[in-house]
C-alpha positions in Angstrom: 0.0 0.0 0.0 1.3 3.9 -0.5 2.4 5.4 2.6 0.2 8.5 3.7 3.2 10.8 2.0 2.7 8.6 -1.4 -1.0 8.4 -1.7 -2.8 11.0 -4.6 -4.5 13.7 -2.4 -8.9 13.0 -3.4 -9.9 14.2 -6.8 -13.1 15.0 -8.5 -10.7 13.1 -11.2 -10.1 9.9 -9.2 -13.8 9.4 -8.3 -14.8 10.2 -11.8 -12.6 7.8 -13.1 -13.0 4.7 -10.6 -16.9 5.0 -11.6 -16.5 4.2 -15.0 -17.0 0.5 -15.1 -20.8 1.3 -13.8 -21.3 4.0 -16.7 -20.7 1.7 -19.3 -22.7 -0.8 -17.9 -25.5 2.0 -17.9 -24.9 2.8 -21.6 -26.1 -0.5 -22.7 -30.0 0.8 -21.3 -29.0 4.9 -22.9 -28.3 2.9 -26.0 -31.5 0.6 -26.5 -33.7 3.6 -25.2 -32.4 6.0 -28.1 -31.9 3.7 -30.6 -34.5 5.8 -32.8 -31.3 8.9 -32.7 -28.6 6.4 -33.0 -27.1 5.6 -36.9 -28.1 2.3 -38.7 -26.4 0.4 -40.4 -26.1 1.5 -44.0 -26.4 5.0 -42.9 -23.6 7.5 -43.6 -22.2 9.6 -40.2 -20.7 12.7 -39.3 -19.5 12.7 -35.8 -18.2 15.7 -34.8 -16.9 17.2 -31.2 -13.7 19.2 -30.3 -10.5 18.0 -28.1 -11.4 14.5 -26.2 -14.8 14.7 -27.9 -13.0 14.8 -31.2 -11.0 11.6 -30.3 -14.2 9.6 -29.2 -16.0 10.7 -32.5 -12.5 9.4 -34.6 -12.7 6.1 -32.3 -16.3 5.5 -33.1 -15.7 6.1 -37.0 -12.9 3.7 -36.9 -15.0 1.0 -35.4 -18.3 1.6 -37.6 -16.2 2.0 -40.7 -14.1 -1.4 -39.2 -17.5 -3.1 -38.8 -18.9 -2.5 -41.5 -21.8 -0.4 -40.8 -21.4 2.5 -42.9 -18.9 5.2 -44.2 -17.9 7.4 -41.2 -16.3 10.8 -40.9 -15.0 12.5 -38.1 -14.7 15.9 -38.1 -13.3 19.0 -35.5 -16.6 20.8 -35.0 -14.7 24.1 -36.1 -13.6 22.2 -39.5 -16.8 20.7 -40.5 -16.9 20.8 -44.7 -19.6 22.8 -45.9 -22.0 21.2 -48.4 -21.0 17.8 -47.6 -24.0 16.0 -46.5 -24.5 12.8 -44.2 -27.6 10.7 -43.5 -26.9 11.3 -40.0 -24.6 14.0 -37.4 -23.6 12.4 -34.5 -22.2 15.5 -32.1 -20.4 15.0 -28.9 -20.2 18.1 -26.4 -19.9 17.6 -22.9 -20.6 20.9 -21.7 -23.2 21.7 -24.0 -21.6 25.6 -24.9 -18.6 25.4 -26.9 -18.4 27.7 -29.6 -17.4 25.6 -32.3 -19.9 23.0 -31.7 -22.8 25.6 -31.3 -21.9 27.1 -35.1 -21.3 23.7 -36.7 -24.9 22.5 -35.7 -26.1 25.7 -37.1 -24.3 25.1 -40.1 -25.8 21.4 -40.9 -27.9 21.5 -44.1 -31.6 22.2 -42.6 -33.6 19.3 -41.7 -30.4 16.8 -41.7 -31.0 14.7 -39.0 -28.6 14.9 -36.1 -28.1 13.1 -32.7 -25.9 15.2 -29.9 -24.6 13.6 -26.6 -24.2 16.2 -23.6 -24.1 15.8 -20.0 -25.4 19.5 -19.3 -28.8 20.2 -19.1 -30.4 23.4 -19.8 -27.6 24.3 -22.1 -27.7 25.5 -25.8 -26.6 22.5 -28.2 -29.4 20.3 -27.0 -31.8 23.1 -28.9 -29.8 22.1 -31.8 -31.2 18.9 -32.3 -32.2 15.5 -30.9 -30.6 14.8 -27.7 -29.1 12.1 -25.7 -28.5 13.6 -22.1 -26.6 12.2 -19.9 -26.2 13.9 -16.7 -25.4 11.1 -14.2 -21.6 11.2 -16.0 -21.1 15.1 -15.6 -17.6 16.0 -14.5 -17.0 18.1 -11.7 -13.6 18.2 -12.9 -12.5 19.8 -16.2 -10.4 17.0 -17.3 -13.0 14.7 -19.3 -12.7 11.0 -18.8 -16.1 8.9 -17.9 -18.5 11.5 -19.7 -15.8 10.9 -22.6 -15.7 7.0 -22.7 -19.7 6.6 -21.7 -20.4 8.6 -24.9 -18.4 6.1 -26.4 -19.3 3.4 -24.5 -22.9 4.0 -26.1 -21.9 4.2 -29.7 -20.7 0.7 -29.1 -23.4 -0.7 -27.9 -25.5 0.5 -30.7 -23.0 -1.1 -33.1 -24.1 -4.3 -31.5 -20.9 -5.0 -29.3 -20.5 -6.4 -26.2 -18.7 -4.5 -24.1 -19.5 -6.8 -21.3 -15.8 -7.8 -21.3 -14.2 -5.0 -21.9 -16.2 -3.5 -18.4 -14.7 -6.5 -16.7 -11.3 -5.6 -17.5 -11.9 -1.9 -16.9 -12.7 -3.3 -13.0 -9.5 -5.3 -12.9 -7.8 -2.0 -13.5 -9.6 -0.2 -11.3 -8.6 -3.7 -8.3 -4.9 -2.7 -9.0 -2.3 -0.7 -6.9 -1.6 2.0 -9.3 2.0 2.8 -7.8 2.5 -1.2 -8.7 0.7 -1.5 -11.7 2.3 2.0 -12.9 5.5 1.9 -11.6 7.6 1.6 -15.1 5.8 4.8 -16.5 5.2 6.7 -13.5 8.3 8.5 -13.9 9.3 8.5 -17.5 10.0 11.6 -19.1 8.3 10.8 -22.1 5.6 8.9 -23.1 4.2 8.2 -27.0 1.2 6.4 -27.5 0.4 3.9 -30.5 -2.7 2.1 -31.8 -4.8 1.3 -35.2 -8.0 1.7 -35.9 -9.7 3.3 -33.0 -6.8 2.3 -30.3 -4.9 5.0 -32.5 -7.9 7.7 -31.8 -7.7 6.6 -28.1 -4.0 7.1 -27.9 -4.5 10.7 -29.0 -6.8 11.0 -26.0 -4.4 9.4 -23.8 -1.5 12.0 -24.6 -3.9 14.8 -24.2 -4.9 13.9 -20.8 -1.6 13.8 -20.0 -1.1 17.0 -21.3 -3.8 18.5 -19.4 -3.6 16.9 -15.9 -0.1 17.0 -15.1 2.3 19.0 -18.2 3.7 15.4 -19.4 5.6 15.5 -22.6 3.5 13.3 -24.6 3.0 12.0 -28.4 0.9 10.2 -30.4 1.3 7.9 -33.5 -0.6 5.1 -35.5 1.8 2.2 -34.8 2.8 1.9 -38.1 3.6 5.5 -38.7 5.9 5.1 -35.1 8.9 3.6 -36.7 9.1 6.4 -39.8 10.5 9.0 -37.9 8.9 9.2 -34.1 10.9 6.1 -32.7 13.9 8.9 -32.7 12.5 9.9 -29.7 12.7 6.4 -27.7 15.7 6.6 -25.5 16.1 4.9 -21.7 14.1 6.8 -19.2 11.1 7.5 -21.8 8.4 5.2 -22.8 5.8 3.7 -25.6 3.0 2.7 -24.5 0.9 0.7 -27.4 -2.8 0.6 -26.9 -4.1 -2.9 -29.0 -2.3 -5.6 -30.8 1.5 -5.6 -31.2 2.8 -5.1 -35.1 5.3 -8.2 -35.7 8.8 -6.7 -34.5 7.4 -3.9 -32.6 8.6 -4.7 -29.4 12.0 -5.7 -30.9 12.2 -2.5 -32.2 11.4 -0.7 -28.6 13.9 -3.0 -26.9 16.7 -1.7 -29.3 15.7 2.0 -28.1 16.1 1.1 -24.2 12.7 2.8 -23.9 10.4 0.9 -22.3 7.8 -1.2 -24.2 4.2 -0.4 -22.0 1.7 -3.0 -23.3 -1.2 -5.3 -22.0 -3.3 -7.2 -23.9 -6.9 -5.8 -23.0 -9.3 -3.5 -24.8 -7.8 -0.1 -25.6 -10.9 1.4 -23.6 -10.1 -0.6 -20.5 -6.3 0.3 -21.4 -7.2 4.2 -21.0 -8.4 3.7 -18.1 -5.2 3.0 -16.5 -3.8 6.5 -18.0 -6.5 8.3 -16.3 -4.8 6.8 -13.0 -1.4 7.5 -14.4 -2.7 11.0 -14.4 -4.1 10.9 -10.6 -0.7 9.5 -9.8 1.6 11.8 -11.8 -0.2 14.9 -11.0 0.0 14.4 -7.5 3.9 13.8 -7.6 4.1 17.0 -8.9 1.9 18.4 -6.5 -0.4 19.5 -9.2 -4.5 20.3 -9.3 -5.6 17.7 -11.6 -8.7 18.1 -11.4 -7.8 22.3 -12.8 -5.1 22.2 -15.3 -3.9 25.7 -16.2 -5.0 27.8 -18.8 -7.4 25.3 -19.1 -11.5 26.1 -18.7 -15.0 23.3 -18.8 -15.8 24.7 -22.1 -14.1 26.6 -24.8 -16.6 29.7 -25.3 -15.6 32.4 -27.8 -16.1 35.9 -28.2 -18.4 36.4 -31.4 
């Protein structure tokens, strides 16, 4: 067990992130009670969000696309093409008032059908269409992780997985001493992330949380992008953490760096979950607020 002097001081962050397990449960119910707003299969989507919203919207096209259900886009809300038109949006927004998400829904061809997933009530995107809110995952802290992954969690279900397994591992992270489990990246200067498919988009998310809770130096890479230029970086002291399936001589290749090779064979979901402790634990080494990173606010709310 840490010692008084090693344990994370309480977080909005921490208790957010230890009740994920039970929000994706949940999102198996949000997901058969909407599945009137949800896409079909066949349907072409546009999912759209900014930041970690962005990510989960990239992770859900990769899986649809992966599965078969339907050509998927992903889009930054504040680089949404003009013109092009979808069978269905699909809008992630957490707070419900972020600029660039208010003027892409305003910017959808009239009448195009379009689903958004908040957590705020009472705020203005959910006047923008047909809404899926879910308020029993708001964040109290401004670093987004089970609002983020519930969001996806539900576009999972609806693609008819079961993500009964992937909860299950999400717990046996959640059982584990982090100081133990963590202990080989807990202190490296460095960390890149890899992945395919929608790993990839949830390695983006990891480095941003990072980021955001506690200043790490962080990249991320598709796995077979990572050895045409960005392995330069691998050195002893710094890690790679791969989120998914190994490429044949990936690890080899990481050995021959000295960095170390982070990599467990579990759902890249269930994987990010042990980042968000990573950030409890790193933040509070460097005596950091995780649950207020600077310079950093809920909602990104522009002056018109």
């Amino acid at each position: 067990m840490l010692s008084s002097a090693e344990k994370p001081s309480a977080t909005h962050l921490s208790a957010e992130i230890a009740s994920q397990p039970d929000n994706w449960t949940g999102a198996r119910t949000v997901a058969a009670t909407h599945r009137a707003l949800l896409p079909v299969s066949g349907d072409s989507v546009a999912a759209i969000g900014c930041g970690t919203s962005l990510f989960m919207a990239r992770a859900y096209a990769a899986l649809r696309e992966g599965s078969g259900q339907g050509l998927t886009d992903a889009w930054p809300a504040g680089q949404m093409p003009i013109g092009r038109r979808y069978d269905r949006y699909v809008v992630i927004c957490r707070s419900g008032t972020t600029t660039e998400v208010i003027d892409a829904l305003r910017a959808l061809p009239a009448g195009a059908p379009r689903t958004i997933i908040c957590s705020s009530p009472g705020t203005p995107v959910l006047a923008l269409g047909d809404s899926i809110l879910i308020d029993e995952v708001d964040e109290r802290s401004v670093v987004q992780t089970r609002f983020a992954t519930t969001a996806l969690a539900i576009l999972r279900w609806s693609l008819g997985e079961d993500l009964t397994p992937v909860i299950a591992q999400a717990r046996a992270v959640l059982a584990e001493e982090p100081a133990t489990a963590l202990g080989a990246v807990r202190h490296a200067d460095q960390i890149t992330f890899t992945g395919m498919g929608f790993a990839a988009a949830l390695g983006e998310e990891a480095a941003l949380k990072l980021r955001e809770s506690c200043q790490s130096w962080t990249e991320s890479y598709l796995s077979t992008e990572y050895r045409h230029g960005p392995i330069s970086i691998a050195a002893p002291g710094r890690a790679v953490w791969a989120l998914g399936p190994l490429l044949p001589g990936f690890a080899a290749d990481i050995a021959a760096t000295g960095a170390h090779l982070e990599h467990r064979a579990i759902d890249p979901m269930a994987d990010l979950v042990r980042v968000h402790r990573l950030c409890v634990l790193r933040a509070a080494d460097l005596g950091l607020d995780a649950d207020h990173p600077r310079s950093l606010t809920r909602s990104v709310v522009l002056d018109s």
